[in-house]
C-alpha positions, -999 to +999 in steps of 0.1 A: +000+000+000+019+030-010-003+058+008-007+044+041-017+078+050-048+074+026-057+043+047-051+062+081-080+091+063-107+061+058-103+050+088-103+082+107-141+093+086-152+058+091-147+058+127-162+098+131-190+087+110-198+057+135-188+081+164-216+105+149-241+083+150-237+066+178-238+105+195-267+109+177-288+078+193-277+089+226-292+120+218-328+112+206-326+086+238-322+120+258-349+134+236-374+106+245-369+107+282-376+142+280-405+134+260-419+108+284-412+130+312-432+156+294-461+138+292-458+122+327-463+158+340-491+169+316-502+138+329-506+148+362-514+185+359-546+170+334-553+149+366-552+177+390-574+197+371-600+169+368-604+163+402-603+198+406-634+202+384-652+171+395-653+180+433-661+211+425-693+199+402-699+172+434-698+205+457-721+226+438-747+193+433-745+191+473-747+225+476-780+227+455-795+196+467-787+211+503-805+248+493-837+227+478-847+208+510-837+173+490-831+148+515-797+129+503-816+095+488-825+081+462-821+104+427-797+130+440-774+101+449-780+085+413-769+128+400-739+122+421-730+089+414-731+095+377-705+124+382-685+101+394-689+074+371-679+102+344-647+114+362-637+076+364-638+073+324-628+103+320-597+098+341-595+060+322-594+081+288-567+109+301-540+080+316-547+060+284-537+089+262-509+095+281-501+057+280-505+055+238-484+093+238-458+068+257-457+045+235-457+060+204-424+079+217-411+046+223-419+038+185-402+071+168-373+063+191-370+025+178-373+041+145-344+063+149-322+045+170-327+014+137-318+044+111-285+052+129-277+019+134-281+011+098-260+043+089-232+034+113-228-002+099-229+014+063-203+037+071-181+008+090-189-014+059-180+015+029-148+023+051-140-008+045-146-014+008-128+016-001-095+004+017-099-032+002-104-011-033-078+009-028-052-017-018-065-036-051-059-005-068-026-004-061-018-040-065-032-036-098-012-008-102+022-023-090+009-056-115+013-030-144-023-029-149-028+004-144-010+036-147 
């Protein structure tokens, strides 16, 4: 190999190009756990509000039923336990958005960590070929072959 210095260059992009992606996976992992942590807290603050607004409706309904005379039986109970019936699936549908927003950062993470994987063993493998070609190159070259 008459330019060993040509083989050093390969090999020095190759292994920045693998370097570079492997930085870049790290960073959409730090990107997702942001992400999740994101939605962890909208999570809660959409769970505070909630019950916020549900025992404030359950106030007001015992507040009215109170100011009427109603005697706490029979329908004003059914009024009340419908409320809460609605907070519980409403509550179900808020943690099982924030359980499908989980996931699908899961997904475009699995996505992107696959890309850079695939783009770091292209770059190992073209590294690679062009050193095996260029060492051919110059045998071919030594052979008389080329000029």
């Amino acid at each position: 190999m008459p330019f060993p210095w040509m083989a050093a260059l390969i090999v020095g992009s190759t292994t920045m190009s693998f370097m570079g992606s492997m930085a870049t996976i790290d960073n959409y992992k730090k990107i997702a756990s942001f992400n999740k942590q994101k939605n962890d807290i909208n999570l809660a603050y959409n769970r505070i509000s909630l019950n916020k607004k549900t025992a404030k409706l359950l106030s007001e309904q015992r507040a009215g039923f109170s100011a009427s005379g109603i005697a706490f039986q029979g329908s004003p109970l059914l009024i009340q336990n419908e409320t809460i019936k609605s907070y519980e699936n409403d509550l179900f549908w808020l943690e099982k958005g924030a359980v499908l927003k989980a996931t699908e950062i899961d997904i475009k993470l699995a996505g992107r960590v696959t890309n850079e994987l695939y783009n770091a063993g292209s770059s190992l493998l073209q590294g690679g070929m062009d050193i095996y070609n260029m060492d051919k190159a110059d045998k071919a070259a030594a052979m008389g072959f080329i000029t």
